[in-house]
C-alpha positions as a Markdown table, in Angstrom:
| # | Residue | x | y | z |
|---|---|---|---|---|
| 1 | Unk | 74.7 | -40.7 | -53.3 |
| 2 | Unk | 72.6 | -41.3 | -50.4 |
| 3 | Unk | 73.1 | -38.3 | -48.1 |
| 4 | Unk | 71.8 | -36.2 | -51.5 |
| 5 | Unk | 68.9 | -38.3 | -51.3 |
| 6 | Unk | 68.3 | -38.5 | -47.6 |
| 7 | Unk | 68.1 | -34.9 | -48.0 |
| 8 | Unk | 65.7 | -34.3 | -50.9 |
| 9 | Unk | 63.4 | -36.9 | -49.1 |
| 10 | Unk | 63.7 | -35.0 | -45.7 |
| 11 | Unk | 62.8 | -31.7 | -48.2 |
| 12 | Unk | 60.1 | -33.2 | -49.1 |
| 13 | Unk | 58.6 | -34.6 | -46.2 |
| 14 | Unk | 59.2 | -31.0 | -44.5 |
| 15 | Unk | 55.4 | -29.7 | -44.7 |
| 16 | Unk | 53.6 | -32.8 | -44.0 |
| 17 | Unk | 55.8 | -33.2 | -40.9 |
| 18 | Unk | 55.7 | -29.4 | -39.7 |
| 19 | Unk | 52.2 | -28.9 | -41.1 |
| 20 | Unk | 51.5 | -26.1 | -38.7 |
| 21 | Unk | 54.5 | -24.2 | -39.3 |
| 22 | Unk | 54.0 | -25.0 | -43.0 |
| 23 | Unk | 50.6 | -23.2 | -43.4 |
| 24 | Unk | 52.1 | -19.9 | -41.5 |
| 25 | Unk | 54.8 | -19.5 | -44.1 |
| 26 | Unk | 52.0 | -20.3 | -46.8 |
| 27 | Unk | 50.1 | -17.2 | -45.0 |
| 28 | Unk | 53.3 | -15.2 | -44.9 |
| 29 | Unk | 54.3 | -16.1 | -48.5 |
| 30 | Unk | 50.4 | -16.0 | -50.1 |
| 31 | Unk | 49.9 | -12.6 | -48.2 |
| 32 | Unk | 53.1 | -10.9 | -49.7 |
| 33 | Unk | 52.6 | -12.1 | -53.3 |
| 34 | Unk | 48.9 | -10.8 | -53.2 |
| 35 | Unk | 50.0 | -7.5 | -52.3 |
| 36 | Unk | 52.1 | -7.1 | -55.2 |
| 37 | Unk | 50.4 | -9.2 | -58.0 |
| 38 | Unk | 46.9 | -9.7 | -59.1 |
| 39 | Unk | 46.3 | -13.8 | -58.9 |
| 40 | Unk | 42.9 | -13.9 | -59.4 |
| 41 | Unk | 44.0 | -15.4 | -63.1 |
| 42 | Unk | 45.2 | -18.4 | -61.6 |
| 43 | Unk | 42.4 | -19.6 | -60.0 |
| 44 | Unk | 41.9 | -22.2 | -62.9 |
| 45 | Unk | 44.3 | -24.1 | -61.2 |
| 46 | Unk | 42.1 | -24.9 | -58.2 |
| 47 | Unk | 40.9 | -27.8 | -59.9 |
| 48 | Unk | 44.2 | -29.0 | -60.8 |
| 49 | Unk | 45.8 | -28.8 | -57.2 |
| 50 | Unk | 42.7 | -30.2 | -55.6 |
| 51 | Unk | 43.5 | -33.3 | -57.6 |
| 52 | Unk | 46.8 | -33.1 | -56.3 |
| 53 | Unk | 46.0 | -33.1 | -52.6 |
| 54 | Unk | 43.3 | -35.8 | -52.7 |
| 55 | Unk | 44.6 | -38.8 | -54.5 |
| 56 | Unk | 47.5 | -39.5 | -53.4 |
| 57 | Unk | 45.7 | -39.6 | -49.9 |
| 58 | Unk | 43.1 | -42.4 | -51.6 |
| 59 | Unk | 45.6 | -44.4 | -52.7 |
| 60 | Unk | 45.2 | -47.4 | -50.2 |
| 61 | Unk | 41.5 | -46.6 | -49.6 |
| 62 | Unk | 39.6 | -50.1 | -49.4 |
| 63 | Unk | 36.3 | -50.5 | -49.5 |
| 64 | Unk | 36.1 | -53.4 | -47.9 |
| 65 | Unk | 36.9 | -51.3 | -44.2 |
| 66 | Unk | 33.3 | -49.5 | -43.7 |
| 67 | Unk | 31.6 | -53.0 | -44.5 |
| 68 | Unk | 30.5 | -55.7 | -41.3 |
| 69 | Unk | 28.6 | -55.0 | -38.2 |
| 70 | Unk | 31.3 | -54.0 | -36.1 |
| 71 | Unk | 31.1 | -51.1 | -33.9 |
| 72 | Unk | 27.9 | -49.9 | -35.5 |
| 73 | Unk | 27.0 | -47.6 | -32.0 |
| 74 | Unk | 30.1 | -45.9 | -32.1 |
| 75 | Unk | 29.5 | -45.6 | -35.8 |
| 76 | Unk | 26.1 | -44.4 | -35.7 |
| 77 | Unk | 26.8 | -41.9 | -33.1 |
| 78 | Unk | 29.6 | -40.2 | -34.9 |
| 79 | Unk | 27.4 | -39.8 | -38.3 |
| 80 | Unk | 24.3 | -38.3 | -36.2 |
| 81 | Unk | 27.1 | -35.6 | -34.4 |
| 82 | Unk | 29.2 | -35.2 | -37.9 |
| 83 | Unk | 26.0 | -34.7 | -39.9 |
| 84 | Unk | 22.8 | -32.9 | -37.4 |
| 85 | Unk | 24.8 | -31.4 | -34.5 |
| 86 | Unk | 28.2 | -30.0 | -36.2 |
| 87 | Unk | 26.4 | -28.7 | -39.2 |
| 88 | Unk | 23.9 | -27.1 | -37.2 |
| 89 | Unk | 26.3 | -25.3 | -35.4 |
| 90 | Unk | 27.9 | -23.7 | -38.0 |
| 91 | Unk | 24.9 | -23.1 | -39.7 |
| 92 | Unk | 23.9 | -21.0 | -36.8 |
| 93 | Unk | 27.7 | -19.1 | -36.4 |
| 94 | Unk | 26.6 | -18.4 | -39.9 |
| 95 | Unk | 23.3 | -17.3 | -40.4 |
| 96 | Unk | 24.3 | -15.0 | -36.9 |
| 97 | Unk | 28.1 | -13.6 | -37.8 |
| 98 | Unk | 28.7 | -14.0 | -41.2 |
| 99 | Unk | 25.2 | -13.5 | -43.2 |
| 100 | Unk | 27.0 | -10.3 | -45.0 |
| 101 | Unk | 30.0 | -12.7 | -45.8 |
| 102 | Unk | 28.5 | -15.4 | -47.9 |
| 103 | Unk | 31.4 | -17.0 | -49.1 |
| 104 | Unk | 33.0 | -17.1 | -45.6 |
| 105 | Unk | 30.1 | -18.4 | -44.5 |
| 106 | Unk | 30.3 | -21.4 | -47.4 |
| 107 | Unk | 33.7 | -22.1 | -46.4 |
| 108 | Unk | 32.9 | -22.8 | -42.6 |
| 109 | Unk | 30.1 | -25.0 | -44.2 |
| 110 | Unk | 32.0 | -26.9 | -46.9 |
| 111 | Unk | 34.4 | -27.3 | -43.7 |
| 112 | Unk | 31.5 | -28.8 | -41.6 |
| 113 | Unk | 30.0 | -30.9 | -43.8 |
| 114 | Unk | 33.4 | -33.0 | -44.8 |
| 115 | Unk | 33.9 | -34.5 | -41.6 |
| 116 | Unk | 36.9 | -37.2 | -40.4 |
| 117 | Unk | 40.4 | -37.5 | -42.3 |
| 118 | Unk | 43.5 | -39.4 | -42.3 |
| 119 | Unk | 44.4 | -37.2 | -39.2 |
| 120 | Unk | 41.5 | -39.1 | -37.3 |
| 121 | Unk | 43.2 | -42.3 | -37.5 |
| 122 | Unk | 46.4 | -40.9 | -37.1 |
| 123 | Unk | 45.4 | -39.2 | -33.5 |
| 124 | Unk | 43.2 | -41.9 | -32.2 |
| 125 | Unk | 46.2 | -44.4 | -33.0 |
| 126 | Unk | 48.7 | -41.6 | -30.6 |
| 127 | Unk | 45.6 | -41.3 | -28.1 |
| 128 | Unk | 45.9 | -45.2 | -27.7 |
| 129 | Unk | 41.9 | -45.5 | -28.7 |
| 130 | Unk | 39.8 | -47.8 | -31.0 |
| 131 | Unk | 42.0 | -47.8 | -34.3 |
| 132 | Unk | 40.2 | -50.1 | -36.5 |
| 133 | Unk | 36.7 | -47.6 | -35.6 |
| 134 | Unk | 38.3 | -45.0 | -36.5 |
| 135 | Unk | 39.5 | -46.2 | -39.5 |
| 136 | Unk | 35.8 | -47.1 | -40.3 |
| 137 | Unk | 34.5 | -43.7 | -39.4 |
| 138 | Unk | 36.8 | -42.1 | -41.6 |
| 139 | Unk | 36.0 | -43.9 | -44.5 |
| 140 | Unk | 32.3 | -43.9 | -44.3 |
| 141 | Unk | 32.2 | -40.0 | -43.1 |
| 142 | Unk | 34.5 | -39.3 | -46.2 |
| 143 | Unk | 31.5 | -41.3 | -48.7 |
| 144 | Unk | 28.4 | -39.8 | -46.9 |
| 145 | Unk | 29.9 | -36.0 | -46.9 |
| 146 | Unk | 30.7 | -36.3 | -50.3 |
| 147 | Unk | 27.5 | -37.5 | -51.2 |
| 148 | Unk | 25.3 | -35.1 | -48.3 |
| 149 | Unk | 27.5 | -31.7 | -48.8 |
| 150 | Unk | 25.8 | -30.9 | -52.2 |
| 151 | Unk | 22.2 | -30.7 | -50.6 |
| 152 | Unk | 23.4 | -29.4 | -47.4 |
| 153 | Unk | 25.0 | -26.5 | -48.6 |
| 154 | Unk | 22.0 | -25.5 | -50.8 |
| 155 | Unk | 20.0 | -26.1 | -47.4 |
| 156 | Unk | 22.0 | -23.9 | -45.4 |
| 157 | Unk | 23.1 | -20.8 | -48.1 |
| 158 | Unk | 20.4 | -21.3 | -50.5 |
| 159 | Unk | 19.3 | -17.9 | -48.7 |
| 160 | Unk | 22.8 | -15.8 | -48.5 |
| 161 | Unk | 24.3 | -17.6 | -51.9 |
| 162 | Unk | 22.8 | -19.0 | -55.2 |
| 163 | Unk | 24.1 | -22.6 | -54.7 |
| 164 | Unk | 24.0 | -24.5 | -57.8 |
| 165 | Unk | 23.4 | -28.1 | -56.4 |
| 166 | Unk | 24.3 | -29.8 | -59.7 |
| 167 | Unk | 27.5 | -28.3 | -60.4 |
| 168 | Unk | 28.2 | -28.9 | -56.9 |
| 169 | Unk | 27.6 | -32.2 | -57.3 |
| 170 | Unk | 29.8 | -32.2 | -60.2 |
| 171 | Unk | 32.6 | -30.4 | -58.4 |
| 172 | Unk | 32.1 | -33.1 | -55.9 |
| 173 | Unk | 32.8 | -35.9 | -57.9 |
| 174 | Unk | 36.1 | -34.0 | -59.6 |
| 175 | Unk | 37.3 | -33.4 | -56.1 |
| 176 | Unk | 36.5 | -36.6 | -54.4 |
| 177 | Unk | 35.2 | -39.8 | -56.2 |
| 178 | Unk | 37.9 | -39.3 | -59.7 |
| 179 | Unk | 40.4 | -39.2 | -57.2 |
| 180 | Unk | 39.1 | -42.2 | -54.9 |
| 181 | Unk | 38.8 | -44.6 | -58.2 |
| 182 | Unk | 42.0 | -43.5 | -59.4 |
| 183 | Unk | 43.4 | -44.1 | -56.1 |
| 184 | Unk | 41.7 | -47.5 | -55.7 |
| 185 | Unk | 43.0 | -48.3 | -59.2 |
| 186 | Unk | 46.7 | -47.7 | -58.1 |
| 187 | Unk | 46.8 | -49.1 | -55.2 |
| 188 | Unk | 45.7 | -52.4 | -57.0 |
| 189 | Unk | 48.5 | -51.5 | -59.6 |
| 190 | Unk | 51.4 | -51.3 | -57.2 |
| 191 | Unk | 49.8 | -54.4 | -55.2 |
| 192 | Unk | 50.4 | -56.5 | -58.5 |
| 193 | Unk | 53.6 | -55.2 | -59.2 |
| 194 | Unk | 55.4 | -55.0 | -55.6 |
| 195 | Unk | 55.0 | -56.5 | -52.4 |
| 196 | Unk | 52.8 | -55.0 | -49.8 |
| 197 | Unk | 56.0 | -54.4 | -47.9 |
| 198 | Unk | 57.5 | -51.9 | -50.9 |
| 199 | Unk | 54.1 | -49.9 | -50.3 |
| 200 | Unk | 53.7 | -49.5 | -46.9 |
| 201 | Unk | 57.4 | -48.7 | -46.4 |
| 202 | Unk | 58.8 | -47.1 | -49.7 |
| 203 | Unk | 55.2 | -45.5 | -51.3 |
| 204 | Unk | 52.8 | -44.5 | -47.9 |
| 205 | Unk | 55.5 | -42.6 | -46.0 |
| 206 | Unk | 55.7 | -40.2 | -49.4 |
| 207 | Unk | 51.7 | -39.9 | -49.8 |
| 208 | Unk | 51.1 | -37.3 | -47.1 |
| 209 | Unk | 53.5 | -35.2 | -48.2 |
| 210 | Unk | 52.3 | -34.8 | -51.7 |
| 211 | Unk | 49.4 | -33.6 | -50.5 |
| 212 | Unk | 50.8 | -31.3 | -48.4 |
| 213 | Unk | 52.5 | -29.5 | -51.3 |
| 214 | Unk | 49.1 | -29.1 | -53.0 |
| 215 | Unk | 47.8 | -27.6 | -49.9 |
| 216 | Unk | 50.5 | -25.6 | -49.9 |
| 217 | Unk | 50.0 | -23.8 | -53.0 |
| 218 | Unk | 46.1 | -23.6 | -52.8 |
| 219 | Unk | 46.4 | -21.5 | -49.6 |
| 220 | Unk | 48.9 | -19.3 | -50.9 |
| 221 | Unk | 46.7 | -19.1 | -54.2 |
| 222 | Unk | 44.0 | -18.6 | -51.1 |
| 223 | Unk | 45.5 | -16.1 | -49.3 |
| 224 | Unk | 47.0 | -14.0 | -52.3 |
| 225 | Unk | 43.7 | -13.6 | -53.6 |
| 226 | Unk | 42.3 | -12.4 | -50.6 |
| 227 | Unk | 45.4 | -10.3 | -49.5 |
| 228 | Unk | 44.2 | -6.6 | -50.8 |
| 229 | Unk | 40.9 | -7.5 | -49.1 |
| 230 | Unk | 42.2 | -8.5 | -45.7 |
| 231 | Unk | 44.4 | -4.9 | -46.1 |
| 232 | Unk | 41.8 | -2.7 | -46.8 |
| 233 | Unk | 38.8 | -4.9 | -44.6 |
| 234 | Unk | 40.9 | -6.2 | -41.4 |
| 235 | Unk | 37.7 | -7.0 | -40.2 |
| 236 | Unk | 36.5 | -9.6 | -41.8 |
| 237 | Unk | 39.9 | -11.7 | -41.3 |
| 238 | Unk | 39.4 | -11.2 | -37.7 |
| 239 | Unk | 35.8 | -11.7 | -37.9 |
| 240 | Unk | 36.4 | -15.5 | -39.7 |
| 241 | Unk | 38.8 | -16.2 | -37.3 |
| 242 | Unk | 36.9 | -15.6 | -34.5 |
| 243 | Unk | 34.1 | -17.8 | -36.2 |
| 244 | Unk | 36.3 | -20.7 | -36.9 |
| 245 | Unk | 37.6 | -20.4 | -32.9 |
| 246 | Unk | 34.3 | -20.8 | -31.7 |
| 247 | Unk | 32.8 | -23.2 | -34.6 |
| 248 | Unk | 36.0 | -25.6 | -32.8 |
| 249 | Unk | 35.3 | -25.0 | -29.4 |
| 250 | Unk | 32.0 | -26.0 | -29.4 |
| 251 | Unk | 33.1 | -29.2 | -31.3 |
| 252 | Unk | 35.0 | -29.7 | -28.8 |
| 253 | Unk | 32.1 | -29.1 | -25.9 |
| 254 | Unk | 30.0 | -31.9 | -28.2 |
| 255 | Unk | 32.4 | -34.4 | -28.7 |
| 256 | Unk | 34.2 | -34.8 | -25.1 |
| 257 | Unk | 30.3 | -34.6 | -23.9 |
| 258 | Unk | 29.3 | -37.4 | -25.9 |
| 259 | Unk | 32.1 | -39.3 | -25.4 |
| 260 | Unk | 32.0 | -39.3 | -21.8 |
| 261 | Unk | 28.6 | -39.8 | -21.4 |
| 262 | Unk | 28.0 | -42.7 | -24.0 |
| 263 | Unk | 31.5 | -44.7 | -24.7 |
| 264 | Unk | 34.0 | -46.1 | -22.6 |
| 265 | Unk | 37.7 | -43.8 | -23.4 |
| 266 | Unk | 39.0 | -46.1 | -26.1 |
| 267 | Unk | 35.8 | -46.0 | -27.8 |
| 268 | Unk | 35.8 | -41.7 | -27.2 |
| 269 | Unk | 38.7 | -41.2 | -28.7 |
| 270 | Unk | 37.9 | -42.2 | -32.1 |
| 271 | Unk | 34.4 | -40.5 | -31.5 |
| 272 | Unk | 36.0 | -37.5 | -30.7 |
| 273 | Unk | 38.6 | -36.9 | -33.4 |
| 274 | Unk | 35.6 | -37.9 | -36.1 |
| 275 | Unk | 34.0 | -35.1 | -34.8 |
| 276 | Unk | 36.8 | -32.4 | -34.6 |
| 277 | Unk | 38.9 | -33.4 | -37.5 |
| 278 | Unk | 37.7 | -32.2 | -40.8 |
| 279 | Unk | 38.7 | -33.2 | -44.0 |
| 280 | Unk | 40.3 | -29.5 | -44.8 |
| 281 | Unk | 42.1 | -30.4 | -47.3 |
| 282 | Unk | 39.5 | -31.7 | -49.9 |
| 283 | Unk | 37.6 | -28.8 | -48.4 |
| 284 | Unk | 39.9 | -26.0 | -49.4 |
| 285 | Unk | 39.8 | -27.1 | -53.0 |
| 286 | Unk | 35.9 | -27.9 | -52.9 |
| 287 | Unk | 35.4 | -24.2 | -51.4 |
| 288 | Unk | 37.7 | -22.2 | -53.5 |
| 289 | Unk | 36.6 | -24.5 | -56.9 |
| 290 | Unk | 32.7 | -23.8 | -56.2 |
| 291 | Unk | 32.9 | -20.3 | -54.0 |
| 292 | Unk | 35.8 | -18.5 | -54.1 |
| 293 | Unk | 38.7 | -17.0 | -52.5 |
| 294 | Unk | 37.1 | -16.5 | -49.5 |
| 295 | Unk | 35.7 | -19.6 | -49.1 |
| 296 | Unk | 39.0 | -20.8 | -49.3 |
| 297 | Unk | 40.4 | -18.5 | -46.7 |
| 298 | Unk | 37.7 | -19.1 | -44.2 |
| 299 | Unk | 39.0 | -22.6 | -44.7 |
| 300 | Unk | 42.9 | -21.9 | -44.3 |
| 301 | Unk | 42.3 | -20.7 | -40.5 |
| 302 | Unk | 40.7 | -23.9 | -40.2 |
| 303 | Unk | 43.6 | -25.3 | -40.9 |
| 304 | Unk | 45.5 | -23.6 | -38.9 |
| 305 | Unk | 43.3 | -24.0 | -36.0 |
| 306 | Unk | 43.1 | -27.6 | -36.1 |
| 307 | Unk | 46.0 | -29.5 | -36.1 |
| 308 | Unk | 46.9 | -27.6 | -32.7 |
| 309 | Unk | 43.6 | -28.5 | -31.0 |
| 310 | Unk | 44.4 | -31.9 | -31.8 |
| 311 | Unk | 47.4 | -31.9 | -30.6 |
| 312 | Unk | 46.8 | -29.8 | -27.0 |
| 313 | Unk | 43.7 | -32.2 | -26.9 |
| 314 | Unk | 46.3 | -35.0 | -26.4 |
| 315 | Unk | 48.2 | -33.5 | -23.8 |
| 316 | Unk | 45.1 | -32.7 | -21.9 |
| 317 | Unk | 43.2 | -35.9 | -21.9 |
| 318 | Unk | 46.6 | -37.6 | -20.8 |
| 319 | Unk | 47.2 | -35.4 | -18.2 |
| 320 | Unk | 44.0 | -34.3 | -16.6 |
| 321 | Unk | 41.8 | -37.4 | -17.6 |
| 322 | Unk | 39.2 | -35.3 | -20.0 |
| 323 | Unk | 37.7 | -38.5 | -21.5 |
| 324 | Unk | 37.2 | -40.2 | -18.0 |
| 325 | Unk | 41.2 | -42.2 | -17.4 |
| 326 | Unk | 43.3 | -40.1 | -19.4 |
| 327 | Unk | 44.9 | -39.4 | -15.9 |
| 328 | Unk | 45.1 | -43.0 | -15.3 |
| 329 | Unk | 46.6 | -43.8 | -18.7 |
| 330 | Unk | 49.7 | -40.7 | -18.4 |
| 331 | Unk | 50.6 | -41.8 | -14.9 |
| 332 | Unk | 50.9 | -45.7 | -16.0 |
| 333 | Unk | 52.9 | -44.4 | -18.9 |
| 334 | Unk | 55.2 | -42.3 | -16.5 |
């Protein structure tokens, strides 16, 4: 009986493992469907699998993580880059290379403006940098996006889009705060009625990859939508690809420039992956609930962007020293 279910868990756990890998057949799969079935219809179920991605990943949110005085400079450096500079450059990719493609343009926003994610932790923890910042960077990034995204996006598309701030606001707290109470709300559930130990080994392990499935299916709802357009208008998938490349790269400029100049490497790190690291997947449901299809695809090559710059990001930093002793650290590791 248990090699059955050492498999099914290994099934499971596939896409949130091989997330990368995962999104290309979601691309492969979405893009075939589209081209021979209309599922525009099923875009009701946006809402549905948005849930599904998000609470599962609040489940073991505390609050109690973005309070005390602790690392407030590092703090207060990563909300002025995550919510002036990052912003600001996508608004100006935007209003340049995408003003005819307003919804492209409102994904790459909705992308900007959710900054940090469980992938910040998770990558400052493999870099070997300031765990417990990031873990309070994540958290308060997650509160103030949710709250500043509504009024941002009506700042920066208000001219290119009709944004409707209140049903934003509204899709905002479907997306994000239902999911956080419920999640808050479980976690205090399972707390009373198992050990800590039975969550953090039995119930955590499982959490990413049930939002990995919703992910899943949103981008091939994404893609399958968008799949007659991206055959008969090549151009604008190459054109939001090339957007989301450089909307990353200079990220990347930003951050390791901070960074270097401002923090000692440990410090960096976290600084860093707040600032490259979006929180894609509440963002694909937020874009393709409030703008559409496109908005959702323009957030699916982020996606497939990221994860890999991350992980190359590693390897450099270790190797050449990007953050100022990254050479240091790899050849003390060797």
């Amino acid at each position: 009986m248990k090699q059955p279910d050492f498999m099914l868990r290994r099934l499971f756990c596939w896409p949130s493992q091989n997330i990368s890998l995962a999104i290309f057949v979601c691309l492969v799969i979405g893009f075939g469907i589209g081209l021979i079935l209309d599922t525009t219809p099923l875009k009701r179920f946006v809402l549905p699998l948005t849930f599904v991605i998000i609470y599962p990943s609040m489940i073991g949110f505390r609050f109690k993580e973005i309070f005390g005085r602790s690392h407030g400079r590092l703090l207060a450096a990563a909300m002025l880059v995550n919510f002036t500079l990052v912003p600001g450059v996508a608004y100006l990719l935007g209003t340049v290379f995408l003003a005819d493609s307003p919804q492209l343009f409102a994904g790459l926003a909705i992308a900007a403006l959710l900054p940090t994610s469980n992938m910040t932790i998770s990558f400052t923890m493999l870099s070997g940098g300031n765990v417990p910042a990031s873990v309070k960077i994540t958290a308060i990034g997650l509160l103030l996006g949710s709250v500043l995204a509504p009024w941002y996006l009506y700042v920066m598309l208000g001219r290119f889009v009709p944004v409707d701030v209140l049903a934003t606001m509204k899709t905002v707290g479907i997306v994000i705060l239902t999911p956080l109470v419920l999640g808050m709300l479980t976690y205090r559930y399972l707390l009373q009625k198992y050990p800590p130990e039975f969550f953090q080994e039995r119930v955590k392990p499982l959490l990413p990859a049930v939002s990995s499935w919703g992910v899943m299916a949103i981008i091939i709802l994404a893609i399958s939508m968008n799949a007659q357009t991206m055959v008969s208008r090549p151009d604008i998938l190459a054109k939001a690809l090339a957007v989301q490349v450089a909307f990353y790269a200079a990220n990347y400029v930003i951050a390791i420039l901070a960074g270097r100049r401002f923090f000692s490497e440990n410090d960096a790190l976290p600084l860093v992956y707040s600032i490259v690291l979006h929180n894609l997947s509440i963002s694909i449901g937020l874009a393709a609930a409030a703008f559409g299809p496109d908005a959702a695809l323009m957030v699916s090559l982020a996606i497939l962007i990221q994860g890999q710059a991350a992980a190359w990001f590693v390897k450099l930093n270790q190797r050449y020293g990007v953050l100022g002793k990254g050479k240091a650290l790899a050849k003390s590791q060797a």
